[in-house]
N, C-alpha and C positions, 0 to 999 in steps of 0.2 A: 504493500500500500504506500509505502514510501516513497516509491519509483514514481506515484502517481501524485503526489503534493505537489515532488516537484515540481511534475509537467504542468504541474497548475501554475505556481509561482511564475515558470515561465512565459507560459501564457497572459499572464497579468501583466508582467515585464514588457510583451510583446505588445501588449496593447498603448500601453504608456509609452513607451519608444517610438511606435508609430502615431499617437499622438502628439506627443511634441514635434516630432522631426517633420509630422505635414503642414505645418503650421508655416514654414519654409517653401511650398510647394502652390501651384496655381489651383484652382477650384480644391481648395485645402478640407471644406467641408465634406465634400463629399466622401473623398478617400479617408478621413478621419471618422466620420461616420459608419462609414461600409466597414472599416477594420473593428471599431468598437460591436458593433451590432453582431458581427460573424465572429469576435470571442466568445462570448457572453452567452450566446444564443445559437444552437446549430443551426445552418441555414441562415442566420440572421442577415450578414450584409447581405445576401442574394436577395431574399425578403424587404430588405431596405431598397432594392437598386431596380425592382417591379420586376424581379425574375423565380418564379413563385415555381415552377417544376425543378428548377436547382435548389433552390431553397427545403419543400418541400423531399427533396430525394437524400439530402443532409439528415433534415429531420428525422424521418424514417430509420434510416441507416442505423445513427447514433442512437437512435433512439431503442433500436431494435439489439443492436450491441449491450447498449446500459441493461435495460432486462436481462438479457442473460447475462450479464456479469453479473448481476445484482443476485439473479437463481445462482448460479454457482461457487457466490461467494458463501453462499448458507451452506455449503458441501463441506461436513465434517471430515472429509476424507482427503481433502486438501491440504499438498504439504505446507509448512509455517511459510516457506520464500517464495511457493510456486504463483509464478504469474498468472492473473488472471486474463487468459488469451483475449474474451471478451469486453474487457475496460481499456486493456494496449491499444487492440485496432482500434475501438472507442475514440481515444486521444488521437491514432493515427490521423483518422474520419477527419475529424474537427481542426487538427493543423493544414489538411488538406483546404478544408471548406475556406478555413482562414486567409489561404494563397488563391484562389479561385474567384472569391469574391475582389481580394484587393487588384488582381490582375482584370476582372470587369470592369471596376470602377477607374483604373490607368487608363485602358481601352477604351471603354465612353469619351475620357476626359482628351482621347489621342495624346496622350503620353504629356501635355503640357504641363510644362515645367520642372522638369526631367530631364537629367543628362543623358543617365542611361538607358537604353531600352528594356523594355520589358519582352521576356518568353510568351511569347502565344501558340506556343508547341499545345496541341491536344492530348488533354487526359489519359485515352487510350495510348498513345505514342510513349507518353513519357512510361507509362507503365511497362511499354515493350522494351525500353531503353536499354535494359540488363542484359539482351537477347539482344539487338541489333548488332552483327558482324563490324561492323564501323567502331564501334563501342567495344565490343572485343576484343578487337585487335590494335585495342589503343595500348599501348606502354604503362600508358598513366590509369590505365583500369587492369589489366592484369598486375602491373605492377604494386597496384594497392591489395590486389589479392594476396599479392606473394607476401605482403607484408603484414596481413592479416593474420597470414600462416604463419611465419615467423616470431610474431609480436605475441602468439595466444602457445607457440610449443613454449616458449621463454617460461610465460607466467605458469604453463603446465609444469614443466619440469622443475619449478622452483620449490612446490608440493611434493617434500620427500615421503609423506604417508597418501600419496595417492594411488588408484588400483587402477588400470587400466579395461579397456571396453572389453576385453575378453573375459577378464572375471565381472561383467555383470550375469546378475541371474534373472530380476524381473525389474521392471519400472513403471512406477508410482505415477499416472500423471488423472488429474480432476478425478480423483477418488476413487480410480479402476487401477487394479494393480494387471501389466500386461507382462507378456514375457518379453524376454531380449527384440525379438524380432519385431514383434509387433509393436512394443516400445518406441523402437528407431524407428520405425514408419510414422508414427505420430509426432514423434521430435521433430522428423525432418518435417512431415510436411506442417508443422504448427511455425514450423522454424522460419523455414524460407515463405512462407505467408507474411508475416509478421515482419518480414523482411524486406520483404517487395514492399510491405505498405510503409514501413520504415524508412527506407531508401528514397521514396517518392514524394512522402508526407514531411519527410523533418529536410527534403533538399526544397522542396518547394517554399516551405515557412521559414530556415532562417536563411538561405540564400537566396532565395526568390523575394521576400517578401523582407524581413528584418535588415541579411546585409544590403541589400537595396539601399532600403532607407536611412538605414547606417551612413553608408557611402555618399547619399547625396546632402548628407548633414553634416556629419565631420569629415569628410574626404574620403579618398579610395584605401589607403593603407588602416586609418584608424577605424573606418569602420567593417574591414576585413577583421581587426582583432577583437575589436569587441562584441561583434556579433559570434566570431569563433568561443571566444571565452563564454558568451551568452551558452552557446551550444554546448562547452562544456560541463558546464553549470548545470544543464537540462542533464547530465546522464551522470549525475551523482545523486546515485541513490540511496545514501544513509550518509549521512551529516555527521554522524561522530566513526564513521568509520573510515583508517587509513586509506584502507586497499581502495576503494569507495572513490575519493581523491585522486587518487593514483590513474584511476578507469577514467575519472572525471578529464585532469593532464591529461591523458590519451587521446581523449575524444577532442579536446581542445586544439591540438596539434592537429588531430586528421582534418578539423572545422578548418585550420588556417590551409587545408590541401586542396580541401571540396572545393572553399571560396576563393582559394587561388585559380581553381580548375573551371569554377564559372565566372571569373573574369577572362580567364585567356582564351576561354570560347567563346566571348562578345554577350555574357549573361543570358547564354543559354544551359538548359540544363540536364540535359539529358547524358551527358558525359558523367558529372559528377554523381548524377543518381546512380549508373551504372559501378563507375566506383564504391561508391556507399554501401551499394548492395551485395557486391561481390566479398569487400571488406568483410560485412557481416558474417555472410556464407562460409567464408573461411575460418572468421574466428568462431563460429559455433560449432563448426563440425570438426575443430580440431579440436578443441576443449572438448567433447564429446566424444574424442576417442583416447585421448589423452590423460585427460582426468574431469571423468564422468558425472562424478558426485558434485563439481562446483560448475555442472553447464548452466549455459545462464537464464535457462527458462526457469532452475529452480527445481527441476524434478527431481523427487526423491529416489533416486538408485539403488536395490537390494543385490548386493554383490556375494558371491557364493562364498560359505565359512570356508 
């Protein structure tokens, strides 16, 4: 649950940064409006902006998410850390809505008073990004993979009491104890779900949308890092704890890579989603074969005596 204050803080953060920073900006109300409305509110800017079937498919969505995270969180069978799948996408939903509505209200306003452009890449598109051959076979997206892989054998191997994926025996996930096989089938496919929405929903809201208007408020460099730092901030998920910080630095560092990677494409973003997502891919499935017990959806692992 902690994982989930944060994303709320940031979201508040989010809101108030794009509040002031439009204030700087030509038809200021509006875009200051549409961001406040689509925090607050699923759907809301789109609902503000007289677009009531995006508004409206927000709502649903989030709304149908919250329910069952709200059922599954009453599931006594629940490990103490395991994520609740249905609250994650939840927040995904909602940082998506967040970029979608503020990239309508640019779009109406034709980008006045704006330096840089905004992404009018299509939803679907950006979603296939991770899968585009172009994207693939970029340096700087496999290369973030490799570094995924690297960065998460590190933190495995620094767990001298950890057991590896051959001695699992069953796993624990929303209150069904499965076996080995079937376990990994639901890891991965809970994994790379959660990932794709990850990769698309958090490139969308702080490079799309926060370093945006970072960058048009304090400059290109400064608001590369404090939107990056913003983002690291977002993936520290317990406040009094080291490691916690340490994931947080991480994510900080790969935030100044994404935002580096969607300036050098011309603030597009489909590159950087593709990196984001492949990053993840790598670090879950190596933790998960490496050492099991701390993957990071939280499942509980029963490993053979």
């Amino acid at each position: 649950m902690k994982t989930y204050k944060t994303k709320i803080v940031i979201i508040i953060i989010l809101a108030i940064t794009i509040f002031c920073a439009a204030y700087s900006q030509a038809e200021e109300a509006d875009i200051r409006a549409t961001v406040l409305w689509s925090c607050f509110v699923p759907g809301g800017g789109h609902f503000y902006l007289g677009q009531p079937n995006a508004g409206n498919a927000y709502l649903l969505t989030e709304g149908l998410l919250l329910i069952g995270g709200m059922s599954t969180k009453s599931n006594p069978g629940m490990a103490e850390n395991e994520w609740n799948l249905f609250f994650a996408n939840a927040l995904k939903i909602h940082e998506l809505n967040i970029f979608t509505s503020y990239r309508e209200a640019r779009t109406i306003n034709q980008n006045l008073g704006y330096i840089n452009p905004i992404d009018t890449t299509s939803l679907p598109q950006l979603y296939l990004a991770p899968f585009k051959w172009k994207n693939l076979s970029s340096p700087y997206v496999y290369g973030f993979l490799i570094a995924g892989i690297g960065i998460n054998m590190l933190q495995a191997s620094l767990n001298q009491q950890r057991r590896d994926y051959d001695s699992i025996d069953t796993i624990d996930m929303m209150g069904v104890t499965l076996d080995r096989s079937a376990g990994t089938t639901a890891y991965a496919f809970s994994w790379i779900t959660l990932d794709l929405n990850a990769a698309v929903s958090e490139e969308c809201a702080y490079r799309g949308v926060l370093q945006a208007e970072a960058e048009e408020s304090i400059g290109k460099t400064a608001g590369l890092l404090v939107s990056s730092g913003i983002f690291g901030l977002g993936h520290v998920t317990n406040w009094v704890d080291g490691a916690s910080w340490v994931n947080g630095g991480v994510a900080t560092l790969a935030g100044i890579y994404l935002g580096w990677l969607f300036q050098k494409n011309g603030y597009r973003l489909e590159e950087s989603i593709a990196a984001h997502f492949w990053f993840n891919v790598a670090a879950g499935t190596t933790l998960f074969i490496m050492d099991p017990a701390n993957n990071p959806l939280g499942l509980k692992i029963n490993f053979r005596i």
